[in-house]
N, C-alpha and C positions, 0 to 999 in steps of 0.2 A: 916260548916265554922267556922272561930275562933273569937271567941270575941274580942274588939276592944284593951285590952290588952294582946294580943297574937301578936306582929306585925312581928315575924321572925318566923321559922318552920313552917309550915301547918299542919292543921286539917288533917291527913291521911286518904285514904279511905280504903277496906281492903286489909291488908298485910304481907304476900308477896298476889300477887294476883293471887292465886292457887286454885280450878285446875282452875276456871273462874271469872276475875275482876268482884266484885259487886259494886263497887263504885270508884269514884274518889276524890281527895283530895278537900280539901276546902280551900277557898280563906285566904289571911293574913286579921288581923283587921288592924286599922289605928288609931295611937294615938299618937296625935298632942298639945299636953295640954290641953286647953279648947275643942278640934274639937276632936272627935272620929268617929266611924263607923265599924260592924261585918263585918266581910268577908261571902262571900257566899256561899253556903252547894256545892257539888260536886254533880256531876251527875251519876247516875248508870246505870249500865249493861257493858258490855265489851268496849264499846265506850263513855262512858261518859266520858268529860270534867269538867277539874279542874274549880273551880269555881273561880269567879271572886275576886282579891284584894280592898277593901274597898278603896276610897279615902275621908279622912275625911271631910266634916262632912255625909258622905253619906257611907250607906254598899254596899258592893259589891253584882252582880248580880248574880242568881246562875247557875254552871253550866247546860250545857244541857245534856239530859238524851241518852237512844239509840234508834233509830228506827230500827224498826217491817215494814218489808213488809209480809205484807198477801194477797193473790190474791185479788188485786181491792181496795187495800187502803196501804199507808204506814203511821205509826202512830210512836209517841214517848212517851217512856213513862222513870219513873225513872229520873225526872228534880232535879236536887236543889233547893234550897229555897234562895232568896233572902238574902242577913244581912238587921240585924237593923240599924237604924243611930241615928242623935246625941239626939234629942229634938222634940217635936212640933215646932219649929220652924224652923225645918229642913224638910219642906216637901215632898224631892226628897224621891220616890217608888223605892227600888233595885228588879228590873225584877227578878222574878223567871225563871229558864232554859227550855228550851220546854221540854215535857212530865211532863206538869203538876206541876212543882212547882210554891209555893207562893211565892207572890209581899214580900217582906220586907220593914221595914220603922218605923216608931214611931208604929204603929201597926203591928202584923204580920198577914198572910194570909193564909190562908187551902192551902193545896195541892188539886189539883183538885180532885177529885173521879174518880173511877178507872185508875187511872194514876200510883198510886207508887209515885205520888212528893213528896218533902217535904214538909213543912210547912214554910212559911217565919219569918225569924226574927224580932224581933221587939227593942223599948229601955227598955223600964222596964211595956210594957201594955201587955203580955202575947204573947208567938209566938204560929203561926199558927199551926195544925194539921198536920199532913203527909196524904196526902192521899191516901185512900184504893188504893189497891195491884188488878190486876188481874192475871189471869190464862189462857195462849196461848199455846195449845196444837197443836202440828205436827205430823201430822202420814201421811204416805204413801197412797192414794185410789188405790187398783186395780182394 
C-alpha cells in the first residue's frame, strides 16, 4: 500500500502481470493536514484485489488474497496488510484482506502463518511481518 503521502498513483502490484498476476495494487494514502492514514497492501495471486484507499485519520484495509479449492476445503491465501493510521489516538484497526493479512493501525500485525499475508501497517511502532508462504501441489492420481 502507499504511505499517507502518496495520495494519487498506486502502489503497483507486479507489472506487466506476465506470464501470472502475483499481486495487486495497493490502496492510495490519505493526507489531510493534521489527519493522515497508509493505504492498504494488495492482494495476491491471479485474483487478488486492489486494496483499500485510506480515509484519513484511518488506513486503508488490505486487499483480499485468492482462494484455493482443494477437495473438501477452499482456503485463501496472499491477503494484504492493512495501512497504518494517524496516532494512538486514532484507534480504528485497518482489516487485513482474507488469506491472511495483518490488522493495521498505530501498531502493525503479522500476516498470519502459512498464509503468504502480509504484514500490517502501522504509524511509526514497527509494521507487522509477512507471513510465511506455503507450498500446494497438483498433480493428476491415476
Amino acid at each position: 500500500g502507499s504511505g499517507y503521502n502518496r495520495t494519487s498513483g498506486r502502489a503497483a502490484g507486479n507489472t506487466p502481470p506476465a506470464p501470472v498476476s502475483q499481486g495487486a495494487d495497493g490502496g492510495l494514502g490519505a493526507n489531510l493536514g493534521p489527519s493522515y492514514g497508509g493505504g492498504g497492501g494488495g492482494g495476491g495471486g491471479n485474483s487478488g484485489v486492489t486494496g483499500g484507499d485510506a480515509t484519513a485519520p484511518n488506513g486503508g484495509p488490505g486487499g483480499n488474497g485468492t482462494a484455493i479449492t482443494i477437495p473438501g476445503a477452499s482456503t485463501s491465501y496472499g491477503g494484504g496488510g492493512g495501512g497504518g493510521n494517524e496516532s494512538p489516538t486514532t484507534p480504528t484497526v485497518a482489516p487485513g484482506g482474507t488469506g491472511g493479512g495483518g490488522p493495521g493501525g498505530q501498531n502493525g500485525t503479522a500476516g498470519t502463518v502459512n498464509t503468504g499475508g502480509g504484514g500490517g501497517g502501522s504509524n511509526d511502532s514497527g509494521s507487522g511481518a509477512g507471513g510465511s508462504g506455503v507450498v500446494v501441489v497438483r498433480y493428476k492420481f491415476q
